[in-house]
C-alpha positions in Angstrom: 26.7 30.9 -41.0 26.4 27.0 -39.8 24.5 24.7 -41.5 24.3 20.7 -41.4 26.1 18.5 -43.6 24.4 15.0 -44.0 24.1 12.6 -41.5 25.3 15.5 -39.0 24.9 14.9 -35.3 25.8 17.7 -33.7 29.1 18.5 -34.1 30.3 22.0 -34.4 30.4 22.9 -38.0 31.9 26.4 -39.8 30.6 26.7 -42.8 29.9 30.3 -44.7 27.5 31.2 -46.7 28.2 31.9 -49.8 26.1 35.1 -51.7 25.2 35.0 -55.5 27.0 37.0 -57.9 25.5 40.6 -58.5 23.1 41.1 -61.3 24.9 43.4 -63.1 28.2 41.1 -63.6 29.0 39.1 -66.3 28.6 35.1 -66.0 30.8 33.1 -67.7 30.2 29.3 -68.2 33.7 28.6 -66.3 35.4 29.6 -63.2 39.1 28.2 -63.1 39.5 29.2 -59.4 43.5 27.8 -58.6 44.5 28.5 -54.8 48.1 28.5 -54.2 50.4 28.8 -51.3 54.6 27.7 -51.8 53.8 25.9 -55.3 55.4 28.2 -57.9 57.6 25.8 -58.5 54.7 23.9 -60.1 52.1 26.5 -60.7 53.6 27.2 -64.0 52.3 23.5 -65.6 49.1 24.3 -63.7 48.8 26.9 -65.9 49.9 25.7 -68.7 46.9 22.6 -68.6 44.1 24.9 -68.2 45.3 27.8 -70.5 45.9 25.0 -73.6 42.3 24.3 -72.9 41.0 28.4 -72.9 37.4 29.8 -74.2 38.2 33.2 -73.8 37.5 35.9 -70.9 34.0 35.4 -71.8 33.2 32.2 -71.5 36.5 31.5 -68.9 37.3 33.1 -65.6 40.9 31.7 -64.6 42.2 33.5 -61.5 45.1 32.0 -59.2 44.2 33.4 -55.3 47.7 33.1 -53.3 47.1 32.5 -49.7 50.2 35.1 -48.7 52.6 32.5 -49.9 56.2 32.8 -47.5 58.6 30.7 -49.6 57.9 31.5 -53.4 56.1 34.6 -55.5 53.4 32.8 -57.6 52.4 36.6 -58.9 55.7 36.5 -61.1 54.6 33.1 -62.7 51.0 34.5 -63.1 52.7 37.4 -64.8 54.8 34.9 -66.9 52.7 32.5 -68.1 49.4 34.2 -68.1 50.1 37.1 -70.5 47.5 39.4 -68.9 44.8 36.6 -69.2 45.2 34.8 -65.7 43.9 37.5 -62.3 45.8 37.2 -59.8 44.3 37.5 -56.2 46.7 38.2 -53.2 45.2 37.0 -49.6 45.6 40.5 -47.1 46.5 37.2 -44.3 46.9 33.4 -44.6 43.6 31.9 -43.8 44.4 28.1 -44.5 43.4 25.6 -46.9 39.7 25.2 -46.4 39.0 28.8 -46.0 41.0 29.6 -49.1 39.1 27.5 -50.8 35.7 29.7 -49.9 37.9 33.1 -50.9 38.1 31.3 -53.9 34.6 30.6 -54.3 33.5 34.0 -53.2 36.0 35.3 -56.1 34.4 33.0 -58.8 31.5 34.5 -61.0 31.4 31.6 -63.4 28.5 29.2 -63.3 31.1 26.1 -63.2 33.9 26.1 -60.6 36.5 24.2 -60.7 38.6 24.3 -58.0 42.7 23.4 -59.2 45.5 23.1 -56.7 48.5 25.2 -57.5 50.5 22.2 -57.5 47.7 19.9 -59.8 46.9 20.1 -63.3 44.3 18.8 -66.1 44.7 16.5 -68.9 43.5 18.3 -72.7 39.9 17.6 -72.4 39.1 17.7 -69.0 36.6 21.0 -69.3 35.5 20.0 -72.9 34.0 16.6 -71.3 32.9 18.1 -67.9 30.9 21.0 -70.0 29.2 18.4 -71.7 28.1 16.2 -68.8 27.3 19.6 -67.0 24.8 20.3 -70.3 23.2 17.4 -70.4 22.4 16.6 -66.9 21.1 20.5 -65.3 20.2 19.2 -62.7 23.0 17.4 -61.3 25.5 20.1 -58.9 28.9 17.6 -58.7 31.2 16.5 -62.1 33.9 14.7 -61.9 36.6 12.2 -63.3 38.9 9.8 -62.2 42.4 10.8 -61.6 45.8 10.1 -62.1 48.2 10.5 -58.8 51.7 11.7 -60.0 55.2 11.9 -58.6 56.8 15.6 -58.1 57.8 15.1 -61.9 54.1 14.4 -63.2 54.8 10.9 -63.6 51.7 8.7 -62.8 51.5 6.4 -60.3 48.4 5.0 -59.1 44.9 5.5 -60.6 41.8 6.5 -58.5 39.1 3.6 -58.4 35.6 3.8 -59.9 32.1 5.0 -58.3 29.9 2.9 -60.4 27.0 4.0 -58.4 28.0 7.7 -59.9 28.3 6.9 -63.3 24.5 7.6 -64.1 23.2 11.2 -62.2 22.6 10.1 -58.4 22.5 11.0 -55.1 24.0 8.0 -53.6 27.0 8.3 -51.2 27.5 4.6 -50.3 30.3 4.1 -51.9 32.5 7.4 -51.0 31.8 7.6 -47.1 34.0 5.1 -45.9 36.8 6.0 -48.4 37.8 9.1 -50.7 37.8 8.3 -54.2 37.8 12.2 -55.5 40.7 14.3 -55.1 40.0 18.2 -55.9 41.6 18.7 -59.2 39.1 16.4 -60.6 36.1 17.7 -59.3 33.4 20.4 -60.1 30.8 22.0 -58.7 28.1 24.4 -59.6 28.1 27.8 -58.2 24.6 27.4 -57.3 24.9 24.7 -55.1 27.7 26.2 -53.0 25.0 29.6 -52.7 22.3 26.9 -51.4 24.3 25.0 -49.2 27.3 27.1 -48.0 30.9 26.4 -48.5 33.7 24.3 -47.1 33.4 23.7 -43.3 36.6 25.3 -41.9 36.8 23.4 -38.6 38.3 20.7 -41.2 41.5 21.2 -41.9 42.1 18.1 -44.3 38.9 16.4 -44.8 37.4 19.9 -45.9 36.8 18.8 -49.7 35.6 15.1 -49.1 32.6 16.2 -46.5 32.1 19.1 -49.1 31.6 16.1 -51.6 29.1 14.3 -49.6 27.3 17.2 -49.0 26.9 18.3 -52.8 26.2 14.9 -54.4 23.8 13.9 -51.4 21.9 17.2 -51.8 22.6 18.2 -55.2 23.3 15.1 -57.4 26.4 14.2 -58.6 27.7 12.2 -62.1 31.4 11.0 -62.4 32.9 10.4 -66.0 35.7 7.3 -65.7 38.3 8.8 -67.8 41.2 9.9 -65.7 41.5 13.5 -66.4 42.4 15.1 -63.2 46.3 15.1 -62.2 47.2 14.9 -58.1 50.6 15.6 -57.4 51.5 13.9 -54.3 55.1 14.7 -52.8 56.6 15.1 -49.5 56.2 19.1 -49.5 52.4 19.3 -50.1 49.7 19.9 -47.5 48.9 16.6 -47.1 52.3 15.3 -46.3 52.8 18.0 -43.6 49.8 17.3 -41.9 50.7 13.5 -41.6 53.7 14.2 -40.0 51.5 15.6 -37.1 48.6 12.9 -37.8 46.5 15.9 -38.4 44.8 13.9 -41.3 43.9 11.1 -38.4 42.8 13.7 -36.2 40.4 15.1 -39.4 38.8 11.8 -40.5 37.3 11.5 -37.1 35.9 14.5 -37.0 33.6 13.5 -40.1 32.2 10.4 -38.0 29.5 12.8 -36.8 28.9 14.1 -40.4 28.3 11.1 -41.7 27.0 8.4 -38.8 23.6 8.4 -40.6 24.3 8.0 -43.9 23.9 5.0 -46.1 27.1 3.0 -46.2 28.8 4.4 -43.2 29.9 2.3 -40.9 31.6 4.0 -37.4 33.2 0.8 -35.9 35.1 -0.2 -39.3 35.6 3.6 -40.3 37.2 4.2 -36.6 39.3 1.0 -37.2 40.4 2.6 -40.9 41.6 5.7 -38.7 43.7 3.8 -36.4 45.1 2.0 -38.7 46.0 4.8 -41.1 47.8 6.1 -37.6 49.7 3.1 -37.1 51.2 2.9 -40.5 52.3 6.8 -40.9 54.1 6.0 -37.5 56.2 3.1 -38.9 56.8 5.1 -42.5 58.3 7.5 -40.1 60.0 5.2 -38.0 61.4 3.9 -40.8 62.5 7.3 -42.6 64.3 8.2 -38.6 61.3 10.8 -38.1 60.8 10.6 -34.3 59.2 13.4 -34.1 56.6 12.6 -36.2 56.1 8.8 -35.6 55.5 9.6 -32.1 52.7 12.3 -33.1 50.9 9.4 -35.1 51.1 6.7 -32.6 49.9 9.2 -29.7 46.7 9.4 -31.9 47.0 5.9 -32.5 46.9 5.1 -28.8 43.7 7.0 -28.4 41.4 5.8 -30.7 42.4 1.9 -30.8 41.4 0.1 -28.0 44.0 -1.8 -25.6 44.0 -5.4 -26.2 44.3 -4.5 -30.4 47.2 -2.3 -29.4 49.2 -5.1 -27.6 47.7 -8.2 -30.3 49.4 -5.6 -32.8 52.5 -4.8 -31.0 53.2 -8.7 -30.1 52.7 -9.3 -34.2 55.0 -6.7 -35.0 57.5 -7.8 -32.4 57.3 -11.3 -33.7 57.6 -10.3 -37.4 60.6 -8.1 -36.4 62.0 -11.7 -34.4 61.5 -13.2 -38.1 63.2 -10.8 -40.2 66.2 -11.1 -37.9 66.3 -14.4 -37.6 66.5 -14.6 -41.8 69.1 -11.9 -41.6 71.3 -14.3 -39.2 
């Protein structure tokens, strides 16, 4: 079923509807919902975060949902480290990230879901202080923290920035239309709000989770906590390094200009501008790394969306700074 997302214009949108748990089935406070596809390698600490932190089968649904995984066999980990207290759910086909995401909402019975990358993981307290915020403020649908990004070996390296306009119950989206301050392990969302307003909008394919954070703090009201308790594992085998190399990320970013052209804080000129000039900068990474292949997939999408005189202004700089480094090399 489609629905609009905020400031939507007419764009085609896939979105399903997602249908409340049955009556008869038991609700626990917490669903630890934790899609994986090629990640065992780092599954197990996954795991391990949210298991340390474990209320019991009654009050805790954790369940990894593989999406037919070709490299790895997460089931054997699941096995491993969950003792018999972690489900396991097997895809029958691989259906991608966003519509993964939906299985694994469609699997959750919990009243909380926290969605948890199978390569991400949670710092001690995470569900301890998102259970309280989710107490105290019932009528707010989206939680969250700030996060850590880590290296392949869980060492941090950046730190997300603040939303200060989130750090009192709102349904403000200035600040998180133009840029992405969330990423999914730190994030959660009540149950109820995805059975209002439908799931993630599969025609996304790496922007999935940020318009599906729009939509639930702009209709639902959202509260972020500024401790860093979420864990992002960024590293060259993940999903969003692979779509980069095809500048699929590019390609998603501007499909969200029509979800969000009328919202507060959106502005299409200097959010185009952001695309092209994410584009042009994956194209020299790969340049430099000797990745033709990719490089020319990002400045092929680069070529579309900035306009001609930028291109050459930009060009002639590079060409000139190129002139300078060579000159200092001589």
């Amino acid at each position: 079923m489609c629905r609009g997302a905020p400031g939507q214009s007419g764009a085609p949108l896939r979105i399903p509807s997602i249908a409340p748990v049955a009556s008869d089935v038991h609700r626990p406070l917490w669903s630890v919902m934790i899609p994986a596809y090629n990640c065992a390698r780092y599954l197990r600490q996954s795991l391990e975060s949210v298991l340390v932190q474990d209320l019991g089968p009654s009050h805790m649904q954790i369940e990894v949902v593989d999406d037919r995984s070709t490299e790895d066999d997460p089931e054997q980990i699941v096995r491993e480290i969950g003792g018999g207290r972690v489900g396991f759910t097997r895809n029958p086909q691989n259906l991608g990230i966003s519509a993964n995401f939906n299985r694994c909402i469609e699997l959750a019975v919990g009243q909380l879901i926290h969605i948890l990358h199978g390569d991400d993981f949670v710092a001690p307290n995470f569900y301890a202080v998102i259970g309280k915020m989710a107490e105290l403020n019932p009528d707010c649908s989206f939680f969250a923290t700030r996060t850590l990004k880590v290296d392949e070996r869980g060492i941090p390296k950046s730190l997300s920035r603040r939303t200060k306009s989130l750090e009192v119950p709102s349904n403000s989206v200035a600040e998180i239309v133009m840029s992405l301050p969330f990423q999914t392990p730190s994030v959660v969302i009540r149950r109820r709000f995805y059975e209002r307003h439908g799931g993630f909008d599969t025609t996304l394919v790496h922007c999935a989770d940020w318009e599906m954070w729009v939509r639930a703090i702009s209709y639902g009201s959202g509260l972020v906590n500024t401790e860093p308790l979420g864990r992002y594992r960024r590293f060259d085998g993940n999903d969003s390094s692979r779509l980069k190399r095809t500048a699929e990320n590019v390609r998603d970013r501007l499909r969200l200009v029509d979800r969000f052209a009328a919202l507060p804080g959106f502005h299409k000129s200097t959010f185009i501008k952001g695309c092209a000039d994410l584009a042009w900068s994956q194209a020299r990474k790969f340049t430099a790394l000797g990745d033709s292949e990719a490089a020319k997939s990002n400045l092929k999408v680069y070529r579309q969306i900035e306009p001609l005189p930028n291109r050459l202004l930009r060009s002639a700089r590079a060409g000139a700074k190129r002139a300078m480094q060579f000159a200092r090399i001589s």
